[in-house]
C-alpha positions in Angstrom: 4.2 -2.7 -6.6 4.8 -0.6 -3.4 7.2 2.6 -5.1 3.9 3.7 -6.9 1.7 2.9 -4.1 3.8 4.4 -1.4 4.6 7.8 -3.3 0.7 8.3 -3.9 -0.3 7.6 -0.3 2.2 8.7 1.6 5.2 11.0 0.3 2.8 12.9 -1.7 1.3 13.6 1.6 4.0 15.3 3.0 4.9 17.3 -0.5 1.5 18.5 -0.4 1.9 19.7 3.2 5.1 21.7 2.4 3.8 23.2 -0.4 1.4 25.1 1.4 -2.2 22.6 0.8 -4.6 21.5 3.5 -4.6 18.7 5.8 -7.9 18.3 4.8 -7.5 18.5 0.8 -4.2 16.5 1.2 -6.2 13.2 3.3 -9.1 13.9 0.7 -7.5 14.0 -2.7 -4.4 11.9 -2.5 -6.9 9.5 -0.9 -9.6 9.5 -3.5 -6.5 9.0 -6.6 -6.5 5.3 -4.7 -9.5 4.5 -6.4 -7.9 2.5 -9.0 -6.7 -0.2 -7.1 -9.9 -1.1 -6.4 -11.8 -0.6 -9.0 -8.7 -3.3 -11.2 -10.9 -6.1 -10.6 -13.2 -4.3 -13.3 -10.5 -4.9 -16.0 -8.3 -7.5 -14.6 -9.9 -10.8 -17.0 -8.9 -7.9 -20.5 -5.7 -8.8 -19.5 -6.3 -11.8 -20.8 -7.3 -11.1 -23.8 -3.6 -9.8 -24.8 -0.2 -10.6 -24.6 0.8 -12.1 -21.1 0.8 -10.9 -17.9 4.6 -10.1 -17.9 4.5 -8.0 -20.7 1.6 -5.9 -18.4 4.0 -5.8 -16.0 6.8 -4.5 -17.4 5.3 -1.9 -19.9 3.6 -0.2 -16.9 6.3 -0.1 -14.9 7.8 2.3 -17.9 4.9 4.0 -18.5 4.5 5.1 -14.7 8.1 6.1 -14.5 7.3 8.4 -17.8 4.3 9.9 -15.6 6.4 10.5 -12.8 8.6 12.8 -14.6 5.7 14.0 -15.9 4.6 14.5 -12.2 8.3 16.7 -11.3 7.1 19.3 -14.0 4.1 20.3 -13.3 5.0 21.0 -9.6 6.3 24.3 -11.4 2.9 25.5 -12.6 0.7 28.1 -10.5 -2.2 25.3 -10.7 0.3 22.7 -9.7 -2.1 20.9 -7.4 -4.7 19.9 -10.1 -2.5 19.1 -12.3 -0.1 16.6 -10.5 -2.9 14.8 -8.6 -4.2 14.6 -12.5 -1.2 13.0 -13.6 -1.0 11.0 -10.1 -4.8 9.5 -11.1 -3.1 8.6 -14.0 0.0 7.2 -11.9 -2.5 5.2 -9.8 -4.7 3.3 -12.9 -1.2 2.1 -14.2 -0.1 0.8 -11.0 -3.0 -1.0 -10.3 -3.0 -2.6 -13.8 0.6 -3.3 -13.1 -0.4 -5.1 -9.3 -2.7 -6.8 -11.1 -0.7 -8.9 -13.8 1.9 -8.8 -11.2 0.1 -10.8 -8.6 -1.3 -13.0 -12.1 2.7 -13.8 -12.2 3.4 -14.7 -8.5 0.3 -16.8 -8.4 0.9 -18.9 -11.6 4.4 -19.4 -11.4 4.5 -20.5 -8.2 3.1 -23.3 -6.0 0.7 -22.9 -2.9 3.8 -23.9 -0.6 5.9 -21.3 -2.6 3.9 -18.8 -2.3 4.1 -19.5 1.2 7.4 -19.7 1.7 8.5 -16.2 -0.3 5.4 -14.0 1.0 7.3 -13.3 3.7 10.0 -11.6 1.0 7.5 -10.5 -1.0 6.3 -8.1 1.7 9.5 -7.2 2.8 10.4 -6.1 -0.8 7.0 -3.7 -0.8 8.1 -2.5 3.1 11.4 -1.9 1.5 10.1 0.4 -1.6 7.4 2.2 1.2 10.7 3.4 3.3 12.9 4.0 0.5 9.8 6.1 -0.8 9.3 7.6 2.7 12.7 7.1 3.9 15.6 8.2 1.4 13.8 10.1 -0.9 11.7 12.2 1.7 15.3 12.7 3.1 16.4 13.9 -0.4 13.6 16.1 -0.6 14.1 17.6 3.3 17.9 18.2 2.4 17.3 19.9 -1.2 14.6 22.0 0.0 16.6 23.9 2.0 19.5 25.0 -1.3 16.9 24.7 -4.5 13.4 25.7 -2.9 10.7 22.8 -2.1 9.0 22.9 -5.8 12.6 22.2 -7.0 13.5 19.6 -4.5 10.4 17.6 -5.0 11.0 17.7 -8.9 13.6 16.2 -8.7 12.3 13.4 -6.6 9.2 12.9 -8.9 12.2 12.3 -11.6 14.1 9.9 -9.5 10.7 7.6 -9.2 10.8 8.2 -12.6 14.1 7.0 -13.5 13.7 4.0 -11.0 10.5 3.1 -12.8 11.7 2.8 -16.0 14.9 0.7 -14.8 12.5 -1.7 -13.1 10.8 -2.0 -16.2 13.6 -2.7 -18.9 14.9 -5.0 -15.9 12.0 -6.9 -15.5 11.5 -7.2 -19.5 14.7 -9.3 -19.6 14.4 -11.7 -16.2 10.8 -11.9 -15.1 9.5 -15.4 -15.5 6.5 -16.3 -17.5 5.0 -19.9 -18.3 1.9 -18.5 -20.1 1.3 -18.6 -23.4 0.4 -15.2 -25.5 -3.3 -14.9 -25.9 -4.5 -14.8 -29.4 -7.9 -14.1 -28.9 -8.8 -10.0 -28.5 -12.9 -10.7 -28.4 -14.5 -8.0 -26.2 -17.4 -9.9 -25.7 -14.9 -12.8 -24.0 -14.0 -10.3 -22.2 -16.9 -9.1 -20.7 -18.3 -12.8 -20.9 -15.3 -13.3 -18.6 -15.7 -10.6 -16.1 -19.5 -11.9 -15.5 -18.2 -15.0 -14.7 -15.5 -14.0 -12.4 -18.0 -12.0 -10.9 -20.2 -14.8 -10.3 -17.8 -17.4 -9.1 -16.3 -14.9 -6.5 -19.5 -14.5 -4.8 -20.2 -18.1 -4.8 -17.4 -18.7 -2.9 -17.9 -20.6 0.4 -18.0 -18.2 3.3 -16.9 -15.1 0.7 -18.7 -12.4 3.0 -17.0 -13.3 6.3 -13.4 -13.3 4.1 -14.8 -9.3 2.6 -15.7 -8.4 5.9 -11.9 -9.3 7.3 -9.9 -8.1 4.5 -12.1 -4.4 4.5 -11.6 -4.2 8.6 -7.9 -5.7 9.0 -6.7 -2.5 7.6 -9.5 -0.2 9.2 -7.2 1.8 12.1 -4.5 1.7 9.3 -6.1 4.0 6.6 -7.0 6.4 9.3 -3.7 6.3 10.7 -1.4 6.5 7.5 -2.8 9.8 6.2 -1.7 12.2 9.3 1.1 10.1 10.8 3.2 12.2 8.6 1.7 15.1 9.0 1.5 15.1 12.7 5.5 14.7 12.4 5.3 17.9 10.1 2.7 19.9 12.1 4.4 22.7 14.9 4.2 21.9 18.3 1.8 24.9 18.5 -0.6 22.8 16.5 0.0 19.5 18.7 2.7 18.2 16.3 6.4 17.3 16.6 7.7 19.9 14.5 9.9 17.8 12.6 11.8 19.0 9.5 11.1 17.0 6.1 15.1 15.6 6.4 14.2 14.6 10.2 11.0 12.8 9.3 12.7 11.2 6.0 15.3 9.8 8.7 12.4 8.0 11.1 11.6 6.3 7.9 14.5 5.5 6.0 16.7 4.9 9.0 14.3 3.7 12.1 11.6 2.4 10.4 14.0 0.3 7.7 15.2 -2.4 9.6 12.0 -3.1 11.6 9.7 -3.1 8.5 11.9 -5.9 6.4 12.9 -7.6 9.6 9.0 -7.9 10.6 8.0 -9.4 7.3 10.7 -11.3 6.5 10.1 -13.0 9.8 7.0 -13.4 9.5 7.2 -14.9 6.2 9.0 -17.7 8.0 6.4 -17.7 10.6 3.5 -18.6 9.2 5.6 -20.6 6.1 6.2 -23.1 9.8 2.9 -22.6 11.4 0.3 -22.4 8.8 -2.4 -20.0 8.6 -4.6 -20.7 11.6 -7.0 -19.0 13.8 -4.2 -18.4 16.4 -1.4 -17.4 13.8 -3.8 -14.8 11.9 -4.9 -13.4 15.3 -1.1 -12.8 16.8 -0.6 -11.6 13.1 -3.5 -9.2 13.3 -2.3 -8.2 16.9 1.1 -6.9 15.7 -0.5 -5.4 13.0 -3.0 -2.8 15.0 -1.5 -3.0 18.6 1.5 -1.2 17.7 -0.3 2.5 16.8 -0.9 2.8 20.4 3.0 4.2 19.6 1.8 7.4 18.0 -1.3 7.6 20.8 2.3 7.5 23.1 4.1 10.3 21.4 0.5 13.0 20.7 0.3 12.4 24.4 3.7 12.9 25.6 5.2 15.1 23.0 8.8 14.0 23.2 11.6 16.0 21.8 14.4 13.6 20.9 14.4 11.5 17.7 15.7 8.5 19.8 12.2 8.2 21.4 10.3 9.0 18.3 12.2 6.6 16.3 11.9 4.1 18.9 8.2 4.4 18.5 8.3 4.3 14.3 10.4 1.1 15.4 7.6 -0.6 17.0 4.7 0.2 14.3 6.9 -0.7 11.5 7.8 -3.9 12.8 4.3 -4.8 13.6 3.1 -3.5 10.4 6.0 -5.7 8.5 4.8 -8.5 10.5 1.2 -8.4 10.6 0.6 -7.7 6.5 1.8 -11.2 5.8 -1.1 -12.5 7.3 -3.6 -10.5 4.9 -1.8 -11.1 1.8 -1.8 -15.2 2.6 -5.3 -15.0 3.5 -6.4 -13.4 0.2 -3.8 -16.4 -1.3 -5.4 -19.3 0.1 -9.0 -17.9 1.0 -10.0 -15.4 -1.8 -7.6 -16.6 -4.7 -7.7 -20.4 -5.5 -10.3 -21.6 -8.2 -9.8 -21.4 -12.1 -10.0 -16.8 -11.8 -6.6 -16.9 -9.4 -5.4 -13.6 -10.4 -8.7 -11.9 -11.3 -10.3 -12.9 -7.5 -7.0 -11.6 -6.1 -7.1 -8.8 -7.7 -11.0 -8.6 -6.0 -9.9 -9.4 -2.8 -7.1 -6.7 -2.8 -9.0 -4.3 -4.1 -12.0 -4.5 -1.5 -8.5 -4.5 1.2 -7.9 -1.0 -0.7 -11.8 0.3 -0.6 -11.1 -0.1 3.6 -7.9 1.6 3.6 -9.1 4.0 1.2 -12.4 5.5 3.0 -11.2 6.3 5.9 -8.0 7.5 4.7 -10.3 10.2 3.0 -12.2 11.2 6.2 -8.7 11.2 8.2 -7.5 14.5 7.7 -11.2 15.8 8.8 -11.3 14.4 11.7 -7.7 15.3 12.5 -8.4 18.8 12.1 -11.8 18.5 14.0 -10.8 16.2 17.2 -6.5 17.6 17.3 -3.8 14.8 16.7 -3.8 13.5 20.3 -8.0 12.7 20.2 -7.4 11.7 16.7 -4.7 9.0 17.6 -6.4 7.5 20.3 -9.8 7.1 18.2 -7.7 4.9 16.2 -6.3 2.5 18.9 -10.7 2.6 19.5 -10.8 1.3 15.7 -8.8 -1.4 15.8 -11.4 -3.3 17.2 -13.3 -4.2 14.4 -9.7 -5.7 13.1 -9.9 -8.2 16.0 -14.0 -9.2 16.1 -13.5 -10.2 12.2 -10.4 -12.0 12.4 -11.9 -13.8 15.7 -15.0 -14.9 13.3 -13.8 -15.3 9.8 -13.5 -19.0 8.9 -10.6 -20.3 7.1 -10.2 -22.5 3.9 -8.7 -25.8 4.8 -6.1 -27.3 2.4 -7.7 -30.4 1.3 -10.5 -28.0 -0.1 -11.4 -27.9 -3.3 -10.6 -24.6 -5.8 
């Protein structure tokens, strides 16, 4: 779920930047090719209608390891930047059908306690493919750009995703678990039958509107922050960056930033699995998700030189981001999932988490370019807040609840 994700969001980003593209386009585009995962609520219940949601699973994991390749090659055309973020949109409908089904598995084939107890991994394994995305293979790019030429070096990332991809998915066709039965109906009117009632039920949940409102503003700072934390680290000291080079910034990730991300939600899968979500848990959980970009506010102000502070400071957000995602993904569990539509109102929830990390991310780059990286990073310690006021308010389903 995250190696798609993560390349579209982020290390495109930063491949954009070196090949000469906007700060502005870059936020923009590679923020708008997000769509898909949340419009997959719109054709999450087909899924139903055919074969079972491993078999989605794995066939799009191959298919968006195909399209990645497909991705390396036309970073050699003049009009390279219409058609890769083409083939990206493509990318991203895939990997949101593939979240989808995915999510269908982990909340079928395991029990509420379960799901408890291994969302704590589960986020580690997605923290683990965003810093091998931004880590190793930013890295790979950094160091190749300098002996085949950046259009060369990032080929032959976008074929490594590839590759990886397609292993995942011829893995994942032989060991992933699946107690559902093939469907044998393929009625489009069920279909559609079935979205208007998944529709329906979601909204008739109890409290649904306080749950939207905390899943669209946990992330708020985030999308706003995501977009030009890399290219801040890119950007000459001239233009108020750190003037890192590609390799340097793929080391903050993939070295810095590693340990702290799985540490984070690997502890906090423990955490919470002990403590339960409560109104204190979510809010220390929401805490160390937002409170630690105040460490990129701390390096736009003080433009430190040495990767041991820098790092220091991707240490702190990625442990706090690690840590304080567990708390959304368990809310949407146990607040937005149960009832007879599990997967289909998960994949609701998620993707109205995505429309609030997706919006601002657009704007980001704008308002980089118009208020300069320091401004910009301390506006988004200012929009937090909202993070806080809805996780203060939102009320919580209680166990003995009925789906």
């Amino acid at each position: 779920m995250g190696l798609p994700f993560v390349a579209l969001s982020a290390a495109s980003s930063l491949m954009y930047k070196n090949m000469g593209v906007s700060d502005t386009q870059i936020a923009f585009w590679t923020s708008l090719i997000m769509l898909p995962w949340t419009l997959k609520p719109l054709w999450g219940p087909f899924l139903e209608l055919y074969k079972t949601k491993k078999f989605f699973v794995y066939t799009t994991q191959i298919f968006t390891g195909v399209l990645f390749g497909l991705v390396g090659l036309t970073l050699q055309l003049d009009s390279f930047f219409a058609f890769s973020i083409a083939v990206l949109t493509i990318i991203a409908i895939s990997g949101a059908t593939h979240d989808t089904a995915a999510d269908g598995v982990y909340l079928n084939e395991l029990s509420a306690k379960t799901q408890a107890k291994y969302v704590g991994w589960q986020g580690a394994f997605y923290n683990i493919a965003k810093v091998f995305s931004g880590g190793a293979l930013v890295y790979l790019a950094g160091e190749l750009e300098t002996t085949i030429g950046i259009a060369n070096a990032w080929m032959v990332v976008m074929f490594v995703y590839g590759v990886i991809m397609v292993f995942l998915g011829l893995y994942n066709m032989r060991v992933l678990p699946s107690s559902q039965q093939v469907a044998t109906t393929s009625s489009l009117k069920e279909g559609f039958d079935t979205l208007k009632d998944v529709v329906i039920t979601f909204f008739q949940k109890k409290n649904v509107w306080y749950s939207l409102c905390f899943i669209v503003f946990y992330r708020f700072a985030e999308g706003q922050a995501i977009k030009i934390i890399p290219l801040f680290f890119k950007a000459s000291r001239a233009e108020g960056g750190l003037g890192l080079s590609t390799s340097d910034i793929g080391l903050m990730y993939g070295v810095f930033g590693a340990a702290a991300f799985v540490l984070g939600s690997i502890i906090a899968g423990y955490y919470i699995s002990n403590r339960g979500l409560s109104r204190r848990t979510l809010l220390i959980l929401c805490s160390f998700f937002n409170l630690p970009f105040a460490a990129y506010a701390f390096l736009s102000i003080t433009m430190p030189t040495d990767l041991l502070t820098i790092g220091t400071a991707v240490v702190i957000e990625y442990f706090g981001y690690g840590f304080g995602f567990v708390g959304l993904i368990l809310f949407m569990m146990q607040n937005i999932a149960p009832g007879p539509y599990k997967m289909a109102h998960y994949a609701f929830g998620s993707g109205l988490m995505n429309l609030g990390f997706m919006i601002p991310s657009m704007v980001s780059g704008l308002l980089s370019d118009y208020l300069g990286y320091k401004e910009f990073f301390i506006w988004v310690l200012i929009a937090t807040i909202p993070a806080f006021i809805v996780t203060w308010l939102v009320p919580l389903r209680k166990p003995e609840e009925a789906d």
